[in-house]
C-alpha positions as MATLAB code, in Angstrom:
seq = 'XXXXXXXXXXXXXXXXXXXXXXXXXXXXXXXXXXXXXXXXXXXXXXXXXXXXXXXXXXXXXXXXXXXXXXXXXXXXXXXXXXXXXXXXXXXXXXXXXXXXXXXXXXXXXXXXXXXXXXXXXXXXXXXXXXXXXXXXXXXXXXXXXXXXXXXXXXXXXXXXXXXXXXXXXXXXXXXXXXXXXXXXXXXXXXXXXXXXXXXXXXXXXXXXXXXXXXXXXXXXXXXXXXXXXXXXXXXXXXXXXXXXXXXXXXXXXXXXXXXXXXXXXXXXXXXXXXXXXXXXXXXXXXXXXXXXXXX';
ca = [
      87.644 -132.498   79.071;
      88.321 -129.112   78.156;
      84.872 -126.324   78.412;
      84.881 -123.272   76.059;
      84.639 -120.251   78.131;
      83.131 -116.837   77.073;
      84.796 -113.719   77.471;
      83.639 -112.165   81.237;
      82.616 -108.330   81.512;
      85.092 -106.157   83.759;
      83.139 -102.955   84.954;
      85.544 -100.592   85.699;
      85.507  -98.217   88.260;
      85.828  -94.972   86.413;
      85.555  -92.523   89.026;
      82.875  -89.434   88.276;
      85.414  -87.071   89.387;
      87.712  -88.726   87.192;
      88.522  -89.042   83.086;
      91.084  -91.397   83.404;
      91.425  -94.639   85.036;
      95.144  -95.705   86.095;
      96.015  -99.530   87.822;
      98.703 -101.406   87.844;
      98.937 -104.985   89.188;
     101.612 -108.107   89.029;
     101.281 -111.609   87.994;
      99.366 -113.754   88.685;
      96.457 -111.671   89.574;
      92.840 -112.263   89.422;
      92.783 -109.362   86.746;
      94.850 -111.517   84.216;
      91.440 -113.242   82.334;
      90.104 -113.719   79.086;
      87.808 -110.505   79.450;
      86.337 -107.077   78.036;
      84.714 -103.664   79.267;
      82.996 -101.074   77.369;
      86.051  -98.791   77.897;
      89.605  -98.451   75.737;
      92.308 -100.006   77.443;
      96.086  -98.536   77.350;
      98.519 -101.788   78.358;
     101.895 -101.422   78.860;
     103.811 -104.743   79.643;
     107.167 -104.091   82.304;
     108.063 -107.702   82.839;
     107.227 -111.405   81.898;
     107.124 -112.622   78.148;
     104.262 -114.712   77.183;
     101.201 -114.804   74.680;
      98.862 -112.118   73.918;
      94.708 -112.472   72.685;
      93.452 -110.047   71.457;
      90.167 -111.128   69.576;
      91.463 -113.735   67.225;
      95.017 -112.716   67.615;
      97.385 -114.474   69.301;
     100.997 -113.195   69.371;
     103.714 -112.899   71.844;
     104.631 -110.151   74.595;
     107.549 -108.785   76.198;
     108.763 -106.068   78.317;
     107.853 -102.931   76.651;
     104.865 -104.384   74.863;
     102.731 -101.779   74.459;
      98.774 -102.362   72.881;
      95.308  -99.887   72.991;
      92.312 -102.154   73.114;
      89.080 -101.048   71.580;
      86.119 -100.971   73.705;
      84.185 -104.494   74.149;
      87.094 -106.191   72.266;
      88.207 -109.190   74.375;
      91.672 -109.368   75.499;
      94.009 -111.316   78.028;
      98.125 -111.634   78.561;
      99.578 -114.947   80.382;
     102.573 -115.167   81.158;
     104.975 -117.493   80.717;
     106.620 -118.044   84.114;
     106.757 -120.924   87.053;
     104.557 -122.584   88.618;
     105.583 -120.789   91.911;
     106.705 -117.616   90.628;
     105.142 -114.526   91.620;
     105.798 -110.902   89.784;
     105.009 -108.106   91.435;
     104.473 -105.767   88.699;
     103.602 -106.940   85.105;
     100.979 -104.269   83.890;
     100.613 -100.611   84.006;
      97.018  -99.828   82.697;
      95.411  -97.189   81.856;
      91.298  -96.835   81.040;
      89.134  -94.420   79.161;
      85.857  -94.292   77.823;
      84.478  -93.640   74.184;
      82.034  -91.093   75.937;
      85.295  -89.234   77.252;
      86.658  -88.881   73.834;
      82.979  -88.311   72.128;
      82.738  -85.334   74.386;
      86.519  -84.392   73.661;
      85.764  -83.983   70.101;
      82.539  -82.218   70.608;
      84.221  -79.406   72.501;
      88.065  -79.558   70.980;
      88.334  -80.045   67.083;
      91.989  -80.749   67.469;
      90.201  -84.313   68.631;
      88.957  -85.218   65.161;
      92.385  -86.089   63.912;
      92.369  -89.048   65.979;
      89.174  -90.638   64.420;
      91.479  -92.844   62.462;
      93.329  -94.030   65.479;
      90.182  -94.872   67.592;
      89.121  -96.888   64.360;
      92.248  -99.038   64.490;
      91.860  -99.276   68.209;
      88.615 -100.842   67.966;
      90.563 -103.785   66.512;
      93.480 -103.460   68.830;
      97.118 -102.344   68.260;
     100.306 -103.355   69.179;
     102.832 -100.108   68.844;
     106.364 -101.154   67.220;
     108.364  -98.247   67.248;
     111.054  -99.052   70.605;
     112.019  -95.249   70.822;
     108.536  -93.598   70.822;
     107.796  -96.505   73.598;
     110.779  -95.413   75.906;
     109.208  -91.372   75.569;
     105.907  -92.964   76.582;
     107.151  -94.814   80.007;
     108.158  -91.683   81.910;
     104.001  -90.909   80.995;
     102.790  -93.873   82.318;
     104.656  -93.025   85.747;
     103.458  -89.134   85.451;
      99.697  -90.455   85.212;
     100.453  -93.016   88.020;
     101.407  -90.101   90.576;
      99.337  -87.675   89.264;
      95.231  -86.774   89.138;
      93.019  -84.052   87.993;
      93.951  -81.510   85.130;
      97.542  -82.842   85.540;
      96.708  -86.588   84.995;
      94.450  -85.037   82.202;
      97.207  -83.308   80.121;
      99.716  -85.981   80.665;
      97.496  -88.603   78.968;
      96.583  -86.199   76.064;
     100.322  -85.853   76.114;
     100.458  -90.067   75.687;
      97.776  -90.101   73.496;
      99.489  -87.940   70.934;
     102.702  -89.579   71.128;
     101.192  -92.710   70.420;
      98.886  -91.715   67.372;
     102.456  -90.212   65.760;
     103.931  -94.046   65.431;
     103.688  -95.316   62.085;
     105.136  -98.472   62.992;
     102.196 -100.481   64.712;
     100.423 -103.574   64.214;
      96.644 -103.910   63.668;
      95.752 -107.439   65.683;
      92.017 -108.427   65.269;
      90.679 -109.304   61.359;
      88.483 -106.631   60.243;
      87.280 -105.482   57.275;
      87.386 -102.174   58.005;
      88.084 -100.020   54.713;
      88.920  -96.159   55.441;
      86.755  -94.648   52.249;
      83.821  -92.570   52.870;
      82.162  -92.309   48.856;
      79.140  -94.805   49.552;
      78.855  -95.706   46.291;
      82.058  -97.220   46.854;
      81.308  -98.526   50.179;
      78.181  -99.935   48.493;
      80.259 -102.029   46.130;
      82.686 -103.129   48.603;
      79.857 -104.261   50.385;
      78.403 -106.325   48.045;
      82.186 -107.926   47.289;
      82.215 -108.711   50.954;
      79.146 -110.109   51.947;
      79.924 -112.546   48.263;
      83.010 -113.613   49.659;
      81.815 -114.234   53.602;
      78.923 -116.307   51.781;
      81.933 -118.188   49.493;
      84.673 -118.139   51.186;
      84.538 -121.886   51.729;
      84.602 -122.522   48.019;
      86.380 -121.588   45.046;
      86.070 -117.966   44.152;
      87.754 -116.954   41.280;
      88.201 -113.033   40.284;
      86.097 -113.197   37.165;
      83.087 -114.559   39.458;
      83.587 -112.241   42.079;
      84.115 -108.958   38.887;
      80.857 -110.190   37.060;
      79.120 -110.125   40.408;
      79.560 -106.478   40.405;
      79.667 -105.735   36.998;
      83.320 -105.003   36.592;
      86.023 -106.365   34.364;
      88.100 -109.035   36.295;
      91.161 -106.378   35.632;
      89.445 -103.152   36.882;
      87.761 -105.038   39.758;
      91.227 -106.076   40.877;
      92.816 -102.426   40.442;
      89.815 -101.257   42.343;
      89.908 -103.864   45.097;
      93.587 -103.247   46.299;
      93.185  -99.643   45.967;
      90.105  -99.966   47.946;
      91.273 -102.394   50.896;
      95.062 -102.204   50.116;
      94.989 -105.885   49.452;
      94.831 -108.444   46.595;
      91.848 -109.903   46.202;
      93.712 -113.153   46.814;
      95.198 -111.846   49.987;
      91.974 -111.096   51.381;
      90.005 -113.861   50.697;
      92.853 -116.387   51.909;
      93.009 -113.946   55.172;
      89.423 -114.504   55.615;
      89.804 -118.255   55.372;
      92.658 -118.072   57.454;
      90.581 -116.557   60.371;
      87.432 -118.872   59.977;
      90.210 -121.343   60.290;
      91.156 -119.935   63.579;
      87.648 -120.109   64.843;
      87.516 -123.655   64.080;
      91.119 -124.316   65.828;
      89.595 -122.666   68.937;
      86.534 -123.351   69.360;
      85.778 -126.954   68.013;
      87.798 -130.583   68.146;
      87.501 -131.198   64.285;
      91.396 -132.691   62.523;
      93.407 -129.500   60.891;
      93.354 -131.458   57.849;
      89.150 -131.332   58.014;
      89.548 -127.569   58.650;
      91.770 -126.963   55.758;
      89.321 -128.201   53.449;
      85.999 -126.742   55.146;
      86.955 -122.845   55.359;
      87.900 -123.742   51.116;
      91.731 -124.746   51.054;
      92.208 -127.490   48.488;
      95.971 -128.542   49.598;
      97.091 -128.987   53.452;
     100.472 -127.609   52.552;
      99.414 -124.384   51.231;
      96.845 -123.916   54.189;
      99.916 -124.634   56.418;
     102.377 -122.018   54.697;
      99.260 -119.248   54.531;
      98.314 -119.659   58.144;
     101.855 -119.729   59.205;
     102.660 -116.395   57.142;
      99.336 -114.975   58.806;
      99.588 -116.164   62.168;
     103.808 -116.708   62.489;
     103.045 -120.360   64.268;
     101.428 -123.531   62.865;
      97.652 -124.631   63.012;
      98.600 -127.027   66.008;
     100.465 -124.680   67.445;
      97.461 -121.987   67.332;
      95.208 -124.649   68.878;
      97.135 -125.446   71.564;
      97.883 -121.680   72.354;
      94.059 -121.112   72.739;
      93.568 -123.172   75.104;
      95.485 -120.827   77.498;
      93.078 -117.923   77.443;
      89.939 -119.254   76.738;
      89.616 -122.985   78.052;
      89.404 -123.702   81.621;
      89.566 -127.790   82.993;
];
């Protein structure tokens, strides 16, 4: 029978001396665990294909994968290689924490144009663009033989390349919505905590526009210009990732779990999860169980 496992806590070693925490290690390793630290993590992936989790992602690696992990988000790779086989090095990492780049941005206001780029961190990303990755290797080897001031300006040096890419991939949901008026925020949040409360149940837009006083055609102008989604998008999203939860964590038939997180036909809940997740609800399931059930 298979036992859900939590997510362990890594303390890393972050030196006092030191700013920035470099390792490296192969696979299989007894670092390679469904895990999480109160520090970002820069991953860089030089050989092995397999399955990443990030949160409640789950996608698919390769040399030259390159992610940043938010702080206390959990997060393993496992490689798909076998049974024998032994690589010698898979992972070039590279640690920080969010009291480093707090400080940063108290002393250098260049810092505060990253704010953006820590937010999207704190739900992972995967960075697409294959010729900003290839200027960011020679980096990772600069940080490996270097320390001090010179480690220091090579991984502000990393750090800026990587914020440049516009072609990334945000993995964990979120609802995070970049808009600082808080009467707006207010409003969202009302819309948001409806839906999380609904979500399992028909919610149509002229419910969820009378809930907050709006016409169902300025609510829906509003909420795409507000979350750059439909309001259809979102709410399937969200019932997409309870879905996941469910898939993971629980036994219950797909066909029960279509209908509980507020699908009303199996084929649609197939097609949306499959557009959302690029494999099937079985498929999902079974990939879970490889970073967070143990025999």
């Amino acid at each position: 029978m298979k036992q859900r496992i939590q997510p362990e806590f890594e303390w890393v070693d972050q030196q006092a001396a030191a700013s920035i925490r470099y390792l490296e290690h192969g696979y299989p390793s007894p670092l390679v665990r469904w895990h999480y630290h109160d520090e970002y993590e820069l991953h860089l992936i030089t050989a092995t294909t397999g399955k990443v989790f990030i949160g409640d992602y789950i996608g698919n690696f390769s040399p030259g994968s390159l992610f940043l992990v938010g702080p206390q988000l959990p997060h393993n790779w496992v490689s798909q290689v076998g049974r024998e086989e032994k690589v010698e090095l898979r992972d070039r990492v590279v640690n920080f924490s969010p009291e480093f780049i707090r400080k940063s941005e108290s002393v250098f206001q260049e810092m505060h144009s990253l704010a953006s780029f820590w937010k999207r961190a704190s739900y992972g990303i995967e960075f697409l663009d294959a010729d900003k990755i290839q200027q960011a290797l020679p980096l990772f080897e600069q940080i490996a033989s270097s320390a001090g001031l010179r480690r220091l300006t090579r991984f502000l040096t990393l750090i800026e390349l990587l914020a440049s890419i516009t072609e990334y991939r945000v993995l964990s949901s979120s609802a995070y919505v970049p808009i600082q008026d808080p009467k707006i925020l207010d409003r969202l949040s009302q819309v948001f905590s409806y839906i999380f409360e609904h979500y399992d149940s028909e919610i149509t837009l002229d419910e969820i526009a009378g809930h907050v006083d709006m016409s169902p055609t300025y609510f829906s102008k509003f909420f795409k210009k507000s979350t750059g989604q439909r309001f259809v998008e979102f709410v399937n999203g969200m019932r997409i990732n309870k879905a996941c939860e469910r898939l993971a964590h629980t036994e219950e038939p797909i066909t029960d779990i279509c209908f509980t997180v507020g699908f009303n036909n199996i084929a649609n809940f197939n097609r949306r999860f499959f557009a959302l997740k690029e494999m099937t609800p079985s498929e999902y399931r079974k990939s879970s169980l490889g970073a967070w059930y143990k025999d």
